[in-house]
Backbone as XML, in Angstrom:
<?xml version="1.0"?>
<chain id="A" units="angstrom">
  <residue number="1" name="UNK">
    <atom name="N" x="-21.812" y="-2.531" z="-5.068"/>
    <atom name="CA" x="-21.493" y="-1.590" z="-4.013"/>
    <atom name="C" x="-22.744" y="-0.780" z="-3.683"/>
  </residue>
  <residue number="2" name="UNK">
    <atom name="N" x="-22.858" y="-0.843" z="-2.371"/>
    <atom name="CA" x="-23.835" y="0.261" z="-2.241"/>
    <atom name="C" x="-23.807" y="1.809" z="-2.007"/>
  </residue>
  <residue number="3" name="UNK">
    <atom name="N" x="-24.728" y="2.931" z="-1.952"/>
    <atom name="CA" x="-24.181" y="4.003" z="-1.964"/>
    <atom name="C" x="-23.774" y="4.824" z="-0.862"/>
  </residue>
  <residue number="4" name="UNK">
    <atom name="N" x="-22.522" y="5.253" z="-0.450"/>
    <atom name="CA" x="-22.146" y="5.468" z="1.206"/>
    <atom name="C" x="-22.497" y="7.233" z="1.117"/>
  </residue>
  <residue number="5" name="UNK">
    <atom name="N" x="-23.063" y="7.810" z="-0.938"/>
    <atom name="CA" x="-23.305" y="9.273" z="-0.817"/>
    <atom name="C" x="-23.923" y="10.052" z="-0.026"/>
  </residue>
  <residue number="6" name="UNK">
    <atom name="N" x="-24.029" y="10.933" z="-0.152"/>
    <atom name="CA" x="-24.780" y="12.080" z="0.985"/>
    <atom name="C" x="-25.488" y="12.408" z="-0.201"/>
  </residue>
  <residue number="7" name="UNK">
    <atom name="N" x="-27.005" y="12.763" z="-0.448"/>
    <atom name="CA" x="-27.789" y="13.279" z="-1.440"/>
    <atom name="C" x="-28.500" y="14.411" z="-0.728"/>
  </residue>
  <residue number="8" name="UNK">
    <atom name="N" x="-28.936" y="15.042" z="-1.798"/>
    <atom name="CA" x="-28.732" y="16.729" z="-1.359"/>
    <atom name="C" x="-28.691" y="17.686" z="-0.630"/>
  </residue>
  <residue number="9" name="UNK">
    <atom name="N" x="-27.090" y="17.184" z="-0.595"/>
    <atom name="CA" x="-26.150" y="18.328" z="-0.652"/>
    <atom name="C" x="-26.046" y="19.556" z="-1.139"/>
  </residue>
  <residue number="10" name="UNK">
    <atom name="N" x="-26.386" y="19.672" z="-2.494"/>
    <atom name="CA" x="-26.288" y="20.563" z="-3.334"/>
    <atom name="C" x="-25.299" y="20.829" z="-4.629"/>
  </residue>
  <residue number="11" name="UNK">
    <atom name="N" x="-24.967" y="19.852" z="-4.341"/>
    <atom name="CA" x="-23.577" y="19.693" z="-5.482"/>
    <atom name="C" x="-23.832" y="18.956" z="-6.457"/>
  </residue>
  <residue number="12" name="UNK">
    <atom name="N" x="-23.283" y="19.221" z="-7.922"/>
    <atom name="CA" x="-23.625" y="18.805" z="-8.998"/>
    <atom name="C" x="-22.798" y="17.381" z="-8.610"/>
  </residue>
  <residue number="13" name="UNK">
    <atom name="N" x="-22.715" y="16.280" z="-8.999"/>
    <atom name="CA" x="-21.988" y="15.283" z="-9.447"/>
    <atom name="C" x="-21.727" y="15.274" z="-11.038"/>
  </residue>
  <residue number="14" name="UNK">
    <atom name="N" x="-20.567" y="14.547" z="-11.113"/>
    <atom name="CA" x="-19.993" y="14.172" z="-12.199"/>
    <atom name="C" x="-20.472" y="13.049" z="-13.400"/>
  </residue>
  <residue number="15" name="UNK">
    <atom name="N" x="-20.326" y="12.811" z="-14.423"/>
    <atom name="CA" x="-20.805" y="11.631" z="-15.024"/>
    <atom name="C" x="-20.726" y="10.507" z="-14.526"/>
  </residue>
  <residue number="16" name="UNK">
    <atom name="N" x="-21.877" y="9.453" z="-14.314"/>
    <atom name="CA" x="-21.804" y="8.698" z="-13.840"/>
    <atom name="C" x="-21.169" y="7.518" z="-14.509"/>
  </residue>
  <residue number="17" name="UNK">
    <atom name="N" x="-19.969" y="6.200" z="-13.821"/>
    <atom name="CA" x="-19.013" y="5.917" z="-14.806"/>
    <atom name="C" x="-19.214" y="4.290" z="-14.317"/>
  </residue>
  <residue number="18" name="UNK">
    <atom name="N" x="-18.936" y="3.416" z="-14.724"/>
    <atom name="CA" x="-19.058" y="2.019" z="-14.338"/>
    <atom name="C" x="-16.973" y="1.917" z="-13.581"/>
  </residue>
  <residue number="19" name="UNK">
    <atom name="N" x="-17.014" y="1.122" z="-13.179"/>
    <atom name="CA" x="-15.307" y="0.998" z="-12.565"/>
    <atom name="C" x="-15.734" y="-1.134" z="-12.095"/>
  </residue>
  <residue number="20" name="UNK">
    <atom name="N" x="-14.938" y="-1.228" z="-12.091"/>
    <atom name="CA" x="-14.196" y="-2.698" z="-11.762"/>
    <atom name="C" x="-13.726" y="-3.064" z="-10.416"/>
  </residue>
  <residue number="21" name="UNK">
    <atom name="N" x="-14.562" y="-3.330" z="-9.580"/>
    <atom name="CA" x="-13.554" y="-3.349" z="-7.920"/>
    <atom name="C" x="-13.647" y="-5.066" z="-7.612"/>
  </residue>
  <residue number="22" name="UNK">
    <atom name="N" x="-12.132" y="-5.313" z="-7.704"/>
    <atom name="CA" x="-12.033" y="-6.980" z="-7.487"/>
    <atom name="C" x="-13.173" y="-7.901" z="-8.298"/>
  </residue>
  <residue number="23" name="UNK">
    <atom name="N" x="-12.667" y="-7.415" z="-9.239"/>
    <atom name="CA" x="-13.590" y="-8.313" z="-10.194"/>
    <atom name="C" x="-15.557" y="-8.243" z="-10.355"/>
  </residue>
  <residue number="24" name="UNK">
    <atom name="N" x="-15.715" y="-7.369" z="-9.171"/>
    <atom name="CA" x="-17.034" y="-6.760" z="-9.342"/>
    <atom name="C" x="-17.499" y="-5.589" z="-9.966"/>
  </residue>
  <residue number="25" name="UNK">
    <atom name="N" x="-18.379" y="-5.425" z="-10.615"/>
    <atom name="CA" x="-18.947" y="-3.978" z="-11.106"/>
    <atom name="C" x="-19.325" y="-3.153" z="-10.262"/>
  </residue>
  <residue number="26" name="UNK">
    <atom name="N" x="-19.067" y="-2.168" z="-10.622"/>
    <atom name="CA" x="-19.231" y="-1.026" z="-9.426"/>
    <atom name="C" x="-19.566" y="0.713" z="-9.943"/>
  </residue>
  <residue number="27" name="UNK">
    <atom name="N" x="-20.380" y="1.203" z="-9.567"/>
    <atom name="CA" x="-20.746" y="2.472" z="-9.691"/>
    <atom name="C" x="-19.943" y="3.734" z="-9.494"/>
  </residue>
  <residue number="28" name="UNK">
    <atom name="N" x="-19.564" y="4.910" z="-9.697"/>
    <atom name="CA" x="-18.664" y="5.783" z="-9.438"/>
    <atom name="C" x="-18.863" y="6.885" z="-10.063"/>
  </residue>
  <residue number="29" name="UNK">
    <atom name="N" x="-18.720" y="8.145" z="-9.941"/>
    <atom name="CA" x="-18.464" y="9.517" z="-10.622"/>
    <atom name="C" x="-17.528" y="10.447" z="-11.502"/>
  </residue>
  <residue number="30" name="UNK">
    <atom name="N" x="-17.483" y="10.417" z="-12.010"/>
    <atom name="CA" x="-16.303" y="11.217" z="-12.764"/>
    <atom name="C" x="-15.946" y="12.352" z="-11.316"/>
  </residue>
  <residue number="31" name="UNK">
    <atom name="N" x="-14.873" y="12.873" z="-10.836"/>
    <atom name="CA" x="-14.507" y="13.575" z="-10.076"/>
    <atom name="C" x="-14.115" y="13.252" z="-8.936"/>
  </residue>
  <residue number="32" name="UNK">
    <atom name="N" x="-14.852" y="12.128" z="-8.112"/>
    <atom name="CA" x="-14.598" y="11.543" z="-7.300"/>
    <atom name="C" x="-13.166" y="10.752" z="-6.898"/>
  </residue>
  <residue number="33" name="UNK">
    <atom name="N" x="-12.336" y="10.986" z="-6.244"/>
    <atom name="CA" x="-11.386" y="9.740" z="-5.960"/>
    <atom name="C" x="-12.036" y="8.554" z="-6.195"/>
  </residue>
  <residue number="34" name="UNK">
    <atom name="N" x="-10.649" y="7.409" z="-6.283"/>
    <atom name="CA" x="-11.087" y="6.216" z="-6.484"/>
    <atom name="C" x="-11.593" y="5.416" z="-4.540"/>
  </residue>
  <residue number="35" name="UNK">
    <atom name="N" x="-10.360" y="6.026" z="-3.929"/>
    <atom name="CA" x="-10.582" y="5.896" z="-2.512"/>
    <atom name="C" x="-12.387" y="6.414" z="-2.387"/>
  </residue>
  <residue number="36" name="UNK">
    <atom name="N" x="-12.688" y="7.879" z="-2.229"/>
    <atom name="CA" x="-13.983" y="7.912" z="-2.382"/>
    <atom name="C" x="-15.035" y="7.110" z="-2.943"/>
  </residue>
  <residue number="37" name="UNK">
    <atom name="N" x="-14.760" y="6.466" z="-4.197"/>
    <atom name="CA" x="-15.720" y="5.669" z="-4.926"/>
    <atom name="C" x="-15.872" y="4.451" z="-3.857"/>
  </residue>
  <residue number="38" name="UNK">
    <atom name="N" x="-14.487" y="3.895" z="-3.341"/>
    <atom name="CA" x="-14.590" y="2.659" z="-2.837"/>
    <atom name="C" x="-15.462" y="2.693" z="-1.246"/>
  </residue>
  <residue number="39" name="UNK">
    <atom name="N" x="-15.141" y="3.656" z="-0.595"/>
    <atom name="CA" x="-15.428" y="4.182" z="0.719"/>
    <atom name="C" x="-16.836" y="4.099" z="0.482"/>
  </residue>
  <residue number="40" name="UNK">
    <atom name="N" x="-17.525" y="4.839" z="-0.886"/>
    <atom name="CA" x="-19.380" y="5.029" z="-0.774"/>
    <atom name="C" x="-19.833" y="3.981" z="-1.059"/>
  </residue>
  <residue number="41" name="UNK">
    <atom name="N" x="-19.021" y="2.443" z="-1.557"/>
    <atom name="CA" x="-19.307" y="1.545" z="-1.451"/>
    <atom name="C" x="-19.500" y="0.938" z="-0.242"/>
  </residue>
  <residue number="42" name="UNK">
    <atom name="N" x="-19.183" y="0.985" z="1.174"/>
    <atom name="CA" x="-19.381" y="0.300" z="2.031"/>
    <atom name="C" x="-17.730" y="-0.116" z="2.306"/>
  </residue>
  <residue number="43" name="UNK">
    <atom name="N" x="-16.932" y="0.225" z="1.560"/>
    <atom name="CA" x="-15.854" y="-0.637" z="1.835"/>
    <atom name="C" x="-14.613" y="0.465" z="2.744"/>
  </residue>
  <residue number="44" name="UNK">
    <atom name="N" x="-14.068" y="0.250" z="3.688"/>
    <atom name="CA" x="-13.265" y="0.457" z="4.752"/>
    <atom name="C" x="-12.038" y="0.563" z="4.643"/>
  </residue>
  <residue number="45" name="UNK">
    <atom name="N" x="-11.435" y="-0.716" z="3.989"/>
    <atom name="CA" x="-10.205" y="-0.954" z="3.639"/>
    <atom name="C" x="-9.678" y="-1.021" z="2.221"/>
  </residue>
  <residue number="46" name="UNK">
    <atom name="N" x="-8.609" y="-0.342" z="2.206"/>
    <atom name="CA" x="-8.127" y="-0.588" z="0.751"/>
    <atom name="C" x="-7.269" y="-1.184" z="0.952"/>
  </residue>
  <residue number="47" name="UNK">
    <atom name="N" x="-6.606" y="-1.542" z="1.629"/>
    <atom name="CA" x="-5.196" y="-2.274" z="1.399"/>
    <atom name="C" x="-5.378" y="-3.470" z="2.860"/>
  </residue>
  <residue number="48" name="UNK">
    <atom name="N" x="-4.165" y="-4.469" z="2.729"/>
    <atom name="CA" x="-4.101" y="-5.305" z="3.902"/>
    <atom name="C" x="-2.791" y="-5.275" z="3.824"/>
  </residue>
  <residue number="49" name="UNK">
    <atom name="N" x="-1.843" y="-5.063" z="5.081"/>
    <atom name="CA" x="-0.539" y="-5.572" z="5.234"/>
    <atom name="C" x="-0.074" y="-6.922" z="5.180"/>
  </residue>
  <residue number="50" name="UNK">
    <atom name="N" x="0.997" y="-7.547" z="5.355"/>
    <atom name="CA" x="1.662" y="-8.815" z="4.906"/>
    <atom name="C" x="1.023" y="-9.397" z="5.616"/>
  </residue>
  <residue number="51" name="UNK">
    <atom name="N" x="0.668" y="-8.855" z="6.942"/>
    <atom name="CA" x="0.283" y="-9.717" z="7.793"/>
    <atom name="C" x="-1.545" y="-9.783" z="8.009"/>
  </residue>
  <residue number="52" name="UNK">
    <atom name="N" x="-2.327" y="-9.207" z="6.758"/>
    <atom name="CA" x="-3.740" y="-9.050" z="6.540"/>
    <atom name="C" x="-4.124" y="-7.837" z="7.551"/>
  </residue>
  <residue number="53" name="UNK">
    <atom name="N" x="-3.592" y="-7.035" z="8.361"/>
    <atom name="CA" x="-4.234" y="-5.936" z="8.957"/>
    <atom name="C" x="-4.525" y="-4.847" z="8.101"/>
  </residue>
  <residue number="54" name="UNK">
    <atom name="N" x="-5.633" y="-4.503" z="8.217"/>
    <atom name="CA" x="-6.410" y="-3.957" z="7.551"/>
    <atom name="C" x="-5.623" y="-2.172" z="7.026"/>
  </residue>
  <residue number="55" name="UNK">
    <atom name="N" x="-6.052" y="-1.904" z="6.271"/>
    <atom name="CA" x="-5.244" y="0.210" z="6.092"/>
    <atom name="C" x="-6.272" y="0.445" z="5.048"/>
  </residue>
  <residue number="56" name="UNK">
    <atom name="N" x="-6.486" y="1.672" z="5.608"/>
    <atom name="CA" x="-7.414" y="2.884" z="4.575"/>
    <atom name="C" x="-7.165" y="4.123" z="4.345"/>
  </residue>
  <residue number="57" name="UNK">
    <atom name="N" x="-8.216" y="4.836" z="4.157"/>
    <atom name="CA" x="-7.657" y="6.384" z="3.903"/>
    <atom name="C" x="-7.702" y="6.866" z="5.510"/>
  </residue>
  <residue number="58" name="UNK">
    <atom name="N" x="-6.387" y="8.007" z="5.008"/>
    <atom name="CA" x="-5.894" y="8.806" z="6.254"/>
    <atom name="C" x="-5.261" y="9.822" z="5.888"/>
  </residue>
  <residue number="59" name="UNK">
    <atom name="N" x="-4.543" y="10.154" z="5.328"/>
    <atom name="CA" x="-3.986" y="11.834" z="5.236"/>
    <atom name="C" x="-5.052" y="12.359" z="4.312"/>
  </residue>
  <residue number="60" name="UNK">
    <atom name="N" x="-5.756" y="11.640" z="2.876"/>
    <atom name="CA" x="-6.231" y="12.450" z="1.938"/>
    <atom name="C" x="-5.664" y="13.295" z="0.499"/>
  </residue>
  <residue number="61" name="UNK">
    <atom name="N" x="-4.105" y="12.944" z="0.914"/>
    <atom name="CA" x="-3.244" y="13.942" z="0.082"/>
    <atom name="C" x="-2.348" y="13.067" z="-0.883"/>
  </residue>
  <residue number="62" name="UNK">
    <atom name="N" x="-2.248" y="12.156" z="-0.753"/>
    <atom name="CA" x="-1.067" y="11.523" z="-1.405"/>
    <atom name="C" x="0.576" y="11.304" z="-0.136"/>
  </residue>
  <residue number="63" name="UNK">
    <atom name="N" x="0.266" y="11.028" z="0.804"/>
    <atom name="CA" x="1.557" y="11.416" z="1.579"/>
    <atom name="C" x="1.680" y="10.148" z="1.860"/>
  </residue>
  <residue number="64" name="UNK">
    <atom name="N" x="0.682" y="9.727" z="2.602"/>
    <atom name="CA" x="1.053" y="8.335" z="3.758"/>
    <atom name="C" x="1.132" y="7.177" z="3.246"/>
  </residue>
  <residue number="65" name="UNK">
    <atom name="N" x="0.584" y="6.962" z="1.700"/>
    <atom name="CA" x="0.709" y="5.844" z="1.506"/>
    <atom name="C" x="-0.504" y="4.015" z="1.927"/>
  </residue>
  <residue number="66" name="UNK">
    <atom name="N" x="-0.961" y="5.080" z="2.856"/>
    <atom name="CA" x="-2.169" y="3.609" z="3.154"/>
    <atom name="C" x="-3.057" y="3.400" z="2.398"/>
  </residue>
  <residue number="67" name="UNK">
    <atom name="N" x="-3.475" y="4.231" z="1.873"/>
    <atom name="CA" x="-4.995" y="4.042" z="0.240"/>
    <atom name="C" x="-4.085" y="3.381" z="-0.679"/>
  </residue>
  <residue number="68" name="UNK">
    <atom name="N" x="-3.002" y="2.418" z="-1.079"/>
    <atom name="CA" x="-2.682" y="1.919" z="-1.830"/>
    <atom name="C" x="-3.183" y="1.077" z="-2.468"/>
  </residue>
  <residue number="69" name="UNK">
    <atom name="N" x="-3.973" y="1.277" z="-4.136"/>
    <atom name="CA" x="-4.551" y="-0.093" z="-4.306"/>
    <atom name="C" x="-3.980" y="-0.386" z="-5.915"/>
  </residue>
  <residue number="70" name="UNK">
    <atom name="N" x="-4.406" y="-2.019" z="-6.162"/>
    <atom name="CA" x="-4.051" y="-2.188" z="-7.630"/>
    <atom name="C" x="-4.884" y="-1.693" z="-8.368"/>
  </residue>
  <residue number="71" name="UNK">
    <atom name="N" x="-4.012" y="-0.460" z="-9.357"/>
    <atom name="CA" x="-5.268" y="-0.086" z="-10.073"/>
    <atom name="C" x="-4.661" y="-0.407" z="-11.670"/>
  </residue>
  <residue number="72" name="UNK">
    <atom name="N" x="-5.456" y="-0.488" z="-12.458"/>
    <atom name="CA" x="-5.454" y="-1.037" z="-14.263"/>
    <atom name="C" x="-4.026" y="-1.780" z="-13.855"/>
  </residue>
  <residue number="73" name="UNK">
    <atom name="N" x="-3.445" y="-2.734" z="-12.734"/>
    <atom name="CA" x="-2.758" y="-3.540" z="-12.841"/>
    <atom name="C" x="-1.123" y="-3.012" z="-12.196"/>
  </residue>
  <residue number="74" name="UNK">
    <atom name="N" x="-1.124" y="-1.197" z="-11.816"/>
    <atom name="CA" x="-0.683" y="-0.845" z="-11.379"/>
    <atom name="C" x="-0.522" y="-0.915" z="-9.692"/>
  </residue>
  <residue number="75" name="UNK">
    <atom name="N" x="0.349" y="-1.959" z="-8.914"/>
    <atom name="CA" x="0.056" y="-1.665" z="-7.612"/>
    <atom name="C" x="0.848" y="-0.448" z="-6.818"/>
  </residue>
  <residue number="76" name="UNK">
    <atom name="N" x="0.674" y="-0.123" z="-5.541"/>
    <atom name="CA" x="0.994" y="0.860" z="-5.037"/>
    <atom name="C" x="0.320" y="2.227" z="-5.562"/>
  </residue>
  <residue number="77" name="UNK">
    <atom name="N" x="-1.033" y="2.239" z="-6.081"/>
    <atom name="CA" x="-1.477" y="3.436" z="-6.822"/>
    <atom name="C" x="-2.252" y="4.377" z="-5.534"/>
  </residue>
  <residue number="78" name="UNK">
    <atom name="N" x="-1.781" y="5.617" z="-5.122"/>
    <atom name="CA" x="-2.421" y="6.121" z="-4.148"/>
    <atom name="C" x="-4.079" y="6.912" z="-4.826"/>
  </residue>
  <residue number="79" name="UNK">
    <atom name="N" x="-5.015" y="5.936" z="-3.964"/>
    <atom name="CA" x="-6.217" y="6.315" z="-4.453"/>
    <atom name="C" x="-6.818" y="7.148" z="-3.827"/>
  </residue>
  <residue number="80" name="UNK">
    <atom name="N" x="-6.091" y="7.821" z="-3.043"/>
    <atom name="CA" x="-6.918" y="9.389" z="-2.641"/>
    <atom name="C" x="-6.571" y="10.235" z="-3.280"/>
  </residue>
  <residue number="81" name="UNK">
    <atom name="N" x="-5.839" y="10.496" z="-4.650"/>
    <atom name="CA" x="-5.222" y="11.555" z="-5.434"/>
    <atom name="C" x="-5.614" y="10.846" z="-7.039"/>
  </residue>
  <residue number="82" name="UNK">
    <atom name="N" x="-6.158" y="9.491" z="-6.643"/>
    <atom name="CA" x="-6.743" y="9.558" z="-7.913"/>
    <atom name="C" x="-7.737" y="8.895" z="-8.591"/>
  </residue>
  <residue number="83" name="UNK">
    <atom name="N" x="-8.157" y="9.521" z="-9.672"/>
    <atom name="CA" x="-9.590" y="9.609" z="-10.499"/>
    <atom name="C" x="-9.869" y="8.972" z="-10.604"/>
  </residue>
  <residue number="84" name="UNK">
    <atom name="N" x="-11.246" y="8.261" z="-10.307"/>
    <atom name="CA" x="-11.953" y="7.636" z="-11.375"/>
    <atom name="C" x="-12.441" y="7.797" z="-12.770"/>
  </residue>
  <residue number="85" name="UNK">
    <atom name="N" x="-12.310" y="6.792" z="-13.820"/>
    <atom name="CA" x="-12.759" y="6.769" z="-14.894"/>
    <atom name="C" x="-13.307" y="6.089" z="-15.400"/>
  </residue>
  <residue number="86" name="UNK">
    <atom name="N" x="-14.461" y="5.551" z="-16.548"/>
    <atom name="CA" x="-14.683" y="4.259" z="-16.837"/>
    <atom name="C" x="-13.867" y="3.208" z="-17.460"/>
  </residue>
  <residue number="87" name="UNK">
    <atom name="N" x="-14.521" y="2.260" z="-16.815"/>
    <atom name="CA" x="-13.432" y="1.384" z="-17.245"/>
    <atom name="C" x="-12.539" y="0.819" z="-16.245"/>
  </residue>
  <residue number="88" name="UNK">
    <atom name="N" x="-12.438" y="1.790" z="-15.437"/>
    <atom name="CA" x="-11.000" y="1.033" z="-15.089"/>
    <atom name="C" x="-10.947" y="-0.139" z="-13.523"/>
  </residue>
  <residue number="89" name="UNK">
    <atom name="N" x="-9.839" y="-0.697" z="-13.586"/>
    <atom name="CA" x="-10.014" y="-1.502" z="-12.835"/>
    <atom name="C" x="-9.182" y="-2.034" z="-11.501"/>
  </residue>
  <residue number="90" name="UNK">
    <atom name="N" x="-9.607" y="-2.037" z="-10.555"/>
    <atom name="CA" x="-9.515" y="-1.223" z="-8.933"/>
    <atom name="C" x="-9.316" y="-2.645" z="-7.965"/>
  </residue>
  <residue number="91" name="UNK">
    <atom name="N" x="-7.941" y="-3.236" z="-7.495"/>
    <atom name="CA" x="-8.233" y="-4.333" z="-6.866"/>
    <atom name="C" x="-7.396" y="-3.997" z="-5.423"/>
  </residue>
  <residue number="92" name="UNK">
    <atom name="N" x="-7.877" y="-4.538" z="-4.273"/>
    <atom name="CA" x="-7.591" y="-4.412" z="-2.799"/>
    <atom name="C" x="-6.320" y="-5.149" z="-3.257"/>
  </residue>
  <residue number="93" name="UNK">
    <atom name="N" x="-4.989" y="-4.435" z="-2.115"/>
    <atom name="CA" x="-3.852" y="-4.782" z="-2.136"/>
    <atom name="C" x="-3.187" y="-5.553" z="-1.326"/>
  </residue>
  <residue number="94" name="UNK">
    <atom name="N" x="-2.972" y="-6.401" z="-1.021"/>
    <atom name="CA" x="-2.395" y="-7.130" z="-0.266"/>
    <atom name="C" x="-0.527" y="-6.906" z="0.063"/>
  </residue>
  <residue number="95" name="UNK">
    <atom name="N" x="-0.386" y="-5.907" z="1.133"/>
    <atom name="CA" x="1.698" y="-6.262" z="0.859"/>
    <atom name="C" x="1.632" y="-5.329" z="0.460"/>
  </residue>
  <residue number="96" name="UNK">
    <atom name="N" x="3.090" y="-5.723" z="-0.250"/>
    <atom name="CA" x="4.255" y="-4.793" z="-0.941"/>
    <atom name="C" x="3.758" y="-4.425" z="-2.429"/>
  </residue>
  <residue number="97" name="UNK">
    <atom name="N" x="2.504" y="-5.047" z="-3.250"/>
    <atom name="CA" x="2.253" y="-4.738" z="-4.044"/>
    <atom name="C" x="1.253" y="-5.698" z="-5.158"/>
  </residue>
  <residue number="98" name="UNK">
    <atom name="N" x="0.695" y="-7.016" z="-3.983"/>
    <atom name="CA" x="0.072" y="-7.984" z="-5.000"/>
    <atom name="C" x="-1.296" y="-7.586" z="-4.680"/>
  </residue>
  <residue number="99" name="UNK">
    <atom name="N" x="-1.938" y="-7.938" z="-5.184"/>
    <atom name="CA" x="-3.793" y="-8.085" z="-6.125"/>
    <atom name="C" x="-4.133" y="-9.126" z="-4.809"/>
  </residue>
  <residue number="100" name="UNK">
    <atom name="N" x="-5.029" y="-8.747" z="-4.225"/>
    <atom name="CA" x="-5.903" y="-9.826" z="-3.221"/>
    <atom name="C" x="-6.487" y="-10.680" z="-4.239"/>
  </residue>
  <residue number="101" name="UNK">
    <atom name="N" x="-6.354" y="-12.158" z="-3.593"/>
    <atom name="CA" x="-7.305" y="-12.910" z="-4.192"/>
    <atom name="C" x="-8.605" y="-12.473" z="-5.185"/>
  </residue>
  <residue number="102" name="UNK">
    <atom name="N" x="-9.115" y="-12.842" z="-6.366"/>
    <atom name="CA" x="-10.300" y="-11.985" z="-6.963"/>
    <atom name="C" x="-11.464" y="-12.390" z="-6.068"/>
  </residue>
  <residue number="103" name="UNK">
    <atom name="N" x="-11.605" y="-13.226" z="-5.401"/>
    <atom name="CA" x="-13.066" y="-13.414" z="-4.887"/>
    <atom name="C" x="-12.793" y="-12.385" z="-3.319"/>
  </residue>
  <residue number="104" name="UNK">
    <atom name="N" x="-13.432" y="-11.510" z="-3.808"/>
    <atom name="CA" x="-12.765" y="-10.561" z="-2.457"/>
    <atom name="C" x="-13.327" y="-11.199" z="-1.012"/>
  </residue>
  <residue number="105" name="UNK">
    <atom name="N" x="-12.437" y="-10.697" z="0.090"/>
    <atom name="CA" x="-12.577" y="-10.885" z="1.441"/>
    <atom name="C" x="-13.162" y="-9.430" z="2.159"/>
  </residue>
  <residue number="106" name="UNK">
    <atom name="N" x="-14.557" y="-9.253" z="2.390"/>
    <atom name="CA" x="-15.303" y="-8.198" z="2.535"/>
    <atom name="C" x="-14.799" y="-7.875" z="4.361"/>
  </residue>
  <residue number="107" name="UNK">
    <atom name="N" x="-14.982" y="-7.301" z="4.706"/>
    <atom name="CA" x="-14.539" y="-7.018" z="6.584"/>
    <atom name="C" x="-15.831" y="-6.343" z="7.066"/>
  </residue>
</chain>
C-alpha cells in the first residue's frame, strides 16, 4: 500500500503496526481506523455489492454500514469505528458477508 498520509501536520502518530489487507502486507498506525489505514493505501472501496458496485466510507460513525469489511474473519465489521492493530487481518467484502477472492481486484 502506498501512503495516502498528510505529513506535517503536526500530529504525533501512533505505533507503527503491520495489518494484512487481502492477503497483502500492509502498513498502518495504532489509532487510525482500519477504513483510514485502507483509504492511505490508495484504496477507495471497501466493500462490493452482489452485484460488484463498488461502497466506501461515508457517514464516518458507524451508522450506514458501507465500510463493511472482513476483518480477523469477521464479516460485516464496520471499519470506520474500528482499530487497527497488529496483526490483524482485513479482507474487501463482497455481499451479504463473503471475503473477495484473495488475489484482490484493485479499481
Amino acid at each position: 500500500m502506498s501512503s495516502g498520509r498528510v505529513s506535517g501536520h503536526g500530529l504525533e502518530r501512533g505505533r507503527r503496526v503491520r495489518i494484512s489487507v487481502d492477503g497483502e502486507r500492509a502498513e498502518a498506525f495504532e489509532g487510525e481506523s482500519v477504513a483510514a489505514a485502507i483509504m492511505a493505501g490508495g484504496e477507495l472501496p471497501l466493500r462490493r455489492t452482489e452485484a460488484m458496485d463498488p461502497r466506501g466510507y461515508y457517514c464516518g460513525m458507524g451508522v450506514c454500514f458501507d465500510c463493511v469489511m472482513v476483518i480477523d474473519g469477521v464479516p460485516n465489521t464496520r471499519t470506520c469505528v474500528t482499530w487497527v492493530r497488529e496483526g490483524m487481518t482485513v479482507e474487501h467484502q463482497i455481499g451479504a458477508g463473503g471475503a473477495a477472492p484473495t488475489t484482490p481486484t484493485r479499481a
